[in-house]
C-alpha atoms as an extended CHARMM CRD file, in Angstrom:
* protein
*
       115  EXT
         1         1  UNK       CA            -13.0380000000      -17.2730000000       41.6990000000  PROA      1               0.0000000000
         2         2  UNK       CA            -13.4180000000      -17.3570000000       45.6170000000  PROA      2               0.0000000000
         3         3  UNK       CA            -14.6850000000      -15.1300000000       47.7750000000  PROA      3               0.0000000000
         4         4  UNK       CA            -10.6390000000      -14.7440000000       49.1900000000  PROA      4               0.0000000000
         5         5  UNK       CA             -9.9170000000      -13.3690000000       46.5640000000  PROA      5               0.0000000000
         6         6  UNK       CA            -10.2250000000       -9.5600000000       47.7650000000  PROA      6               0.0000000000
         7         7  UNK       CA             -8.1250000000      -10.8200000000       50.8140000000  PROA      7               0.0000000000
         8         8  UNK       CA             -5.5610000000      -11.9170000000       48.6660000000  PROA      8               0.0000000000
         9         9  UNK       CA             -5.8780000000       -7.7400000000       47.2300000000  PROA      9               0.0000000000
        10        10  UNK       CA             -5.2820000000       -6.5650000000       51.0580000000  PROA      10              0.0000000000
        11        11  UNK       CA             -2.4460000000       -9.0850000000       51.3740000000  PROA      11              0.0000000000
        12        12  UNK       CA             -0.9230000000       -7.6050000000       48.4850000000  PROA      12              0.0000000000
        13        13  UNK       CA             -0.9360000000       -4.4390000000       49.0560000000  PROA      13              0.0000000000
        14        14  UNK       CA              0.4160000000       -5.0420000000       52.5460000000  PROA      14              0.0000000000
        15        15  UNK       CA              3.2660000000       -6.7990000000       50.5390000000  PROA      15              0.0000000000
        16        16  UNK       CA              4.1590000000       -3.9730000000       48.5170000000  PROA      16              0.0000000000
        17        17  UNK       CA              4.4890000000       -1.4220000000       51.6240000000  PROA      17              0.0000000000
        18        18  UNK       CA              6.8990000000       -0.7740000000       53.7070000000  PROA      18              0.0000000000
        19        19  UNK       CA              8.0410000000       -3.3010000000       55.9210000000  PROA      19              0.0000000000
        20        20  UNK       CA              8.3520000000       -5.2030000000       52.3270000000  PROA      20              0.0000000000
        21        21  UNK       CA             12.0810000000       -5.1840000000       53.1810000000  PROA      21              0.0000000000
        22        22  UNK       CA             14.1030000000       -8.4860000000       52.8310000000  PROA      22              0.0000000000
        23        23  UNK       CA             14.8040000000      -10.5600000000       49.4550000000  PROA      23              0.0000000000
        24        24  UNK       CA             12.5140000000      -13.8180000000       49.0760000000  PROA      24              0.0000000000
        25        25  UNK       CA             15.5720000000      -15.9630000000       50.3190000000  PROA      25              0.0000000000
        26        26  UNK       CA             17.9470000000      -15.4780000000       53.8710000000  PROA      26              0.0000000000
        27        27  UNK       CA             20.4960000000      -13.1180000000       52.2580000000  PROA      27              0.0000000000
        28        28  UNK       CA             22.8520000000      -14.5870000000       54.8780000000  PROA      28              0.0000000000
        29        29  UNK       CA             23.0860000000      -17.5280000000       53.3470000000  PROA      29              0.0000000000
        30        30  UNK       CA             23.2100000000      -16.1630000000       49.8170000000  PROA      30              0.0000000000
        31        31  UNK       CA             26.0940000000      -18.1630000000       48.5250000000  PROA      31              0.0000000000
        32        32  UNK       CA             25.4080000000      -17.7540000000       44.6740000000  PROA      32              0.0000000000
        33        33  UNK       CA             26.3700000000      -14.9530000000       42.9620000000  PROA      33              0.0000000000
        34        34  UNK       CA             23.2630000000      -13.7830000000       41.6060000000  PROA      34              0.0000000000
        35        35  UNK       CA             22.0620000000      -13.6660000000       45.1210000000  PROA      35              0.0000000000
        36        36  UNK       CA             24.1990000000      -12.2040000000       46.7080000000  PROA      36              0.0000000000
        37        37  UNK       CA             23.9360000000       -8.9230000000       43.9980000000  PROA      37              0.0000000000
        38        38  UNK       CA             19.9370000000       -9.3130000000       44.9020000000  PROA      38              0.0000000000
        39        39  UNK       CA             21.0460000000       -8.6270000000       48.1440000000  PROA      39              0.0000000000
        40        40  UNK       CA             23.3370000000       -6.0700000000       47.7630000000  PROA      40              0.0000000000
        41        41  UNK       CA             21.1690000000       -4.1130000000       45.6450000000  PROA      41              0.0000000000
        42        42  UNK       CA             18.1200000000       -2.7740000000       47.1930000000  PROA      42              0.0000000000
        43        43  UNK       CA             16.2320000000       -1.8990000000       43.4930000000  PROA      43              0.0000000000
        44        44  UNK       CA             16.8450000000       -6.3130000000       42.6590000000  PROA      44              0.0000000000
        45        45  UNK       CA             15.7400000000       -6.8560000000       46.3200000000  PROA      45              0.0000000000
        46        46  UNK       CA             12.6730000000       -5.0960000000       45.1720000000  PROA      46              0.0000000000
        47        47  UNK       CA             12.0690000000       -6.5910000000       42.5090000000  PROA      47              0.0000000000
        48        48  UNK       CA             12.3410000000      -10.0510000000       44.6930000000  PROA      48              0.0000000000
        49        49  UNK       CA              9.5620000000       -9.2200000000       46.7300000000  PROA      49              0.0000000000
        50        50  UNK       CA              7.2390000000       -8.7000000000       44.3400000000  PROA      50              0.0000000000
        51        51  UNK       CA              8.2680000000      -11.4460000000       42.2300000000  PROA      51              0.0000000000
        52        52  UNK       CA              7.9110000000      -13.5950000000       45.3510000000  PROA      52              0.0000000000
        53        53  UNK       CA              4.8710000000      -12.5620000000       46.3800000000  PROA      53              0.0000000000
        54        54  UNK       CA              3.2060000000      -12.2630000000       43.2270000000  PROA      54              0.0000000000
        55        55  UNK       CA              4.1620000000      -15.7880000000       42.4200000000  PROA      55              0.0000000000
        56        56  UNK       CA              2.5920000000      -17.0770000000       45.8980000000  PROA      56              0.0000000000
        57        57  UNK       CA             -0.9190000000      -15.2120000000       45.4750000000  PROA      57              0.0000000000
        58        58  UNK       CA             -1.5390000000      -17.1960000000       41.9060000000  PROA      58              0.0000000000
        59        59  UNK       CA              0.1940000000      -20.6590000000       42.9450000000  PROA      59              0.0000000000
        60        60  UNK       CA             -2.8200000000      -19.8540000000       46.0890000000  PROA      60              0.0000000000
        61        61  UNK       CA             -5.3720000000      -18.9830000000       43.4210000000  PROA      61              0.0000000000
        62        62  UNK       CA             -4.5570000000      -20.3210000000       40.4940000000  PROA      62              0.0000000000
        63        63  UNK       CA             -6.1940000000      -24.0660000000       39.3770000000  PROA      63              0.0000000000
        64        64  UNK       CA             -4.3950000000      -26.9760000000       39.4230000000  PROA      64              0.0000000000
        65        65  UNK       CA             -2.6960000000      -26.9240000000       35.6300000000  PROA      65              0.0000000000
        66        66  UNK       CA             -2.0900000000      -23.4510000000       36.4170000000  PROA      66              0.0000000000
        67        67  UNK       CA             -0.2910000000      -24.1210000000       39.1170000000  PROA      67              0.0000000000
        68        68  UNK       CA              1.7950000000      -26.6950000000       37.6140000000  PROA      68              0.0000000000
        69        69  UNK       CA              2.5930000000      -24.3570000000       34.8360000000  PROA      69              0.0000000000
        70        70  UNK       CA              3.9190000000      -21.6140000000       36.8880000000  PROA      70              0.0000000000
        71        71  UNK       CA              5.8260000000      -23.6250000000       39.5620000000  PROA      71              0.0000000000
        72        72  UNK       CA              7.2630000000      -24.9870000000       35.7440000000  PROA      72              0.0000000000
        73        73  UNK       CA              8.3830000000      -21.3350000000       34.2440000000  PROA      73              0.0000000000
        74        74  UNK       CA              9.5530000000      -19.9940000000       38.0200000000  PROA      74              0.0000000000
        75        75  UNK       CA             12.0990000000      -22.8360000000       37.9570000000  PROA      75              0.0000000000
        76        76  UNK       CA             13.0090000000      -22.0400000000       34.8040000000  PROA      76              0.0000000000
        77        77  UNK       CA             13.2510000000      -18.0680000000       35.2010000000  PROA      77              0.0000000000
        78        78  UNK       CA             15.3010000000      -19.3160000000       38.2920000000  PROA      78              0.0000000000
        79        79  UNK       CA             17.8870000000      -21.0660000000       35.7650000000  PROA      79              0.0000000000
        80        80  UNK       CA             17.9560000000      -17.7610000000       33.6800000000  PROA      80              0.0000000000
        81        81  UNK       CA             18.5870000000      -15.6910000000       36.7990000000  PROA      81              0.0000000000
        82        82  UNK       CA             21.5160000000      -17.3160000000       37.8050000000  PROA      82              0.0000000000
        83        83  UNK       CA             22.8430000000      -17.4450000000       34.6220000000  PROA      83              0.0000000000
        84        84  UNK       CA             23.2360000000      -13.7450000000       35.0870000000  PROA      84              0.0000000000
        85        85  UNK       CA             25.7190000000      -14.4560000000       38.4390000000  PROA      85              0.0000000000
        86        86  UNK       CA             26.0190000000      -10.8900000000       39.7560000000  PROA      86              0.0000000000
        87        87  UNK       CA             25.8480000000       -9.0380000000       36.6940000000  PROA      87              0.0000000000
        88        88  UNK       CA             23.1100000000       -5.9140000000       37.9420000000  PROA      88              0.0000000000
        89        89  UNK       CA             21.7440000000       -5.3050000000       34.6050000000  PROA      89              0.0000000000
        90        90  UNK       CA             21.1610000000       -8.8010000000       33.3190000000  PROA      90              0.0000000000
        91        91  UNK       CA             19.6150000000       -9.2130000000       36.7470000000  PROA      91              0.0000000000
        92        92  UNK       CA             16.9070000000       -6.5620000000       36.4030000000  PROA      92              0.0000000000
        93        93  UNK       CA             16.1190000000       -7.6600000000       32.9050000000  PROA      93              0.0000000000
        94        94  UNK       CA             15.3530000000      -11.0320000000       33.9720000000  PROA      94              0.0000000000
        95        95  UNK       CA             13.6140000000       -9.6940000000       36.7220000000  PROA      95              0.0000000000
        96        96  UNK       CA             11.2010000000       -7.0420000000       35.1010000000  PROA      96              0.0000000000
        97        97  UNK       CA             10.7030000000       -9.9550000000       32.5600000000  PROA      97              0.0000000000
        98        98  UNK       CA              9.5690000000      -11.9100000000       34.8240000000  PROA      98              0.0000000000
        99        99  UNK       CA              7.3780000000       -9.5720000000       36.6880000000  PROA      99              0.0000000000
       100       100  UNK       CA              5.2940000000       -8.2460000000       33.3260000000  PROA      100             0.0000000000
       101       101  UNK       CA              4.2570000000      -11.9110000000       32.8340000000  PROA      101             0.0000000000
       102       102  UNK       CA              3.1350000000      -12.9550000000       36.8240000000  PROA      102             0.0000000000
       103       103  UNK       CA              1.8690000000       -9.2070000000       36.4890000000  PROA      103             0.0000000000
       104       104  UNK       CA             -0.5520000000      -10.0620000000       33.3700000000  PROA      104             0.0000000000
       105       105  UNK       CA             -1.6490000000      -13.5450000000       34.6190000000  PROA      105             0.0000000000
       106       106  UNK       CA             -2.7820000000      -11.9020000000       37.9530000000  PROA      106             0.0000000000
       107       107  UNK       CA             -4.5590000000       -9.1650000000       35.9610000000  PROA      107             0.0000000000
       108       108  UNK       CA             -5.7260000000      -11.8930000000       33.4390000000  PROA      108             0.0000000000
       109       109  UNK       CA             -7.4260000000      -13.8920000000       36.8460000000  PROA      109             0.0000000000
       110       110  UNK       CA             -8.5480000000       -9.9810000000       37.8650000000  PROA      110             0.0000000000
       111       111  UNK       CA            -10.4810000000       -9.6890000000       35.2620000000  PROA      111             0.0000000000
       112       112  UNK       CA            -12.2430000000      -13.2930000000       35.1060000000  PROA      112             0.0000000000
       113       113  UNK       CA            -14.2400000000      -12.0150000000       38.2050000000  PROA      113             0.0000000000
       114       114  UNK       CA            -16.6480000000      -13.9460000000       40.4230000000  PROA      114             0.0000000000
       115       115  UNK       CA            -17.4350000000      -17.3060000000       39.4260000000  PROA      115             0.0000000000
């Protein structure tokens, strides 16, 4: 692990405060219609950010498989989402599926400690 990585903590948590406020994508140019719901809805905008910036701090720490991997399964959860279109509740699902599995590979990593 490198010696970032309790930078990459900081950045987090600075992630996850307040000014945490806009969805990972321009919501004015949200032309899909599982965007524009993530827009519209501040709980899925939410849920955006921290999908977004989870996914950012492992492609940054992760190795190189690892990173092929998860650029791999976010293009794929990207297909799911929009299957949802602007359906709210199919939208969270996807999303809080999405988040317990970048959550447990970043608390997998966590727990590997220095190297």
């Amino acid at each position: 692990m490198s010696k970032s990585f309790p930078a990459v903590l900081v950045l987090t948590a600075l992630a996850f405060g307040p000014c945490a406020q806009a969805a990972s994508f321009p919501c004015d140019r949200a032309e899909a219609a599982d965007e524009k719901a993530v827009c519209a809805h501040r709980p899925l905008n939410d849920r955006d950010v921290e999908m977004a910036t989870r996914f950012e701090i492992l492609k940054a720490v992760l190795p190189m498989g690892g990173q092929t991997k998860l650029r791999d399964d976010q293009e794929a959860w990207l297909t799911e989402r929009r299957t949802c279109g602007g359906d709210v509740a199919c939208l969270t699902g996807v999303y809080d599926t999405r988040l317990k599995v970048l959550r447990g590979v970043l608390a997998e990593f966590a727990k590997q400690g220095p190297q």
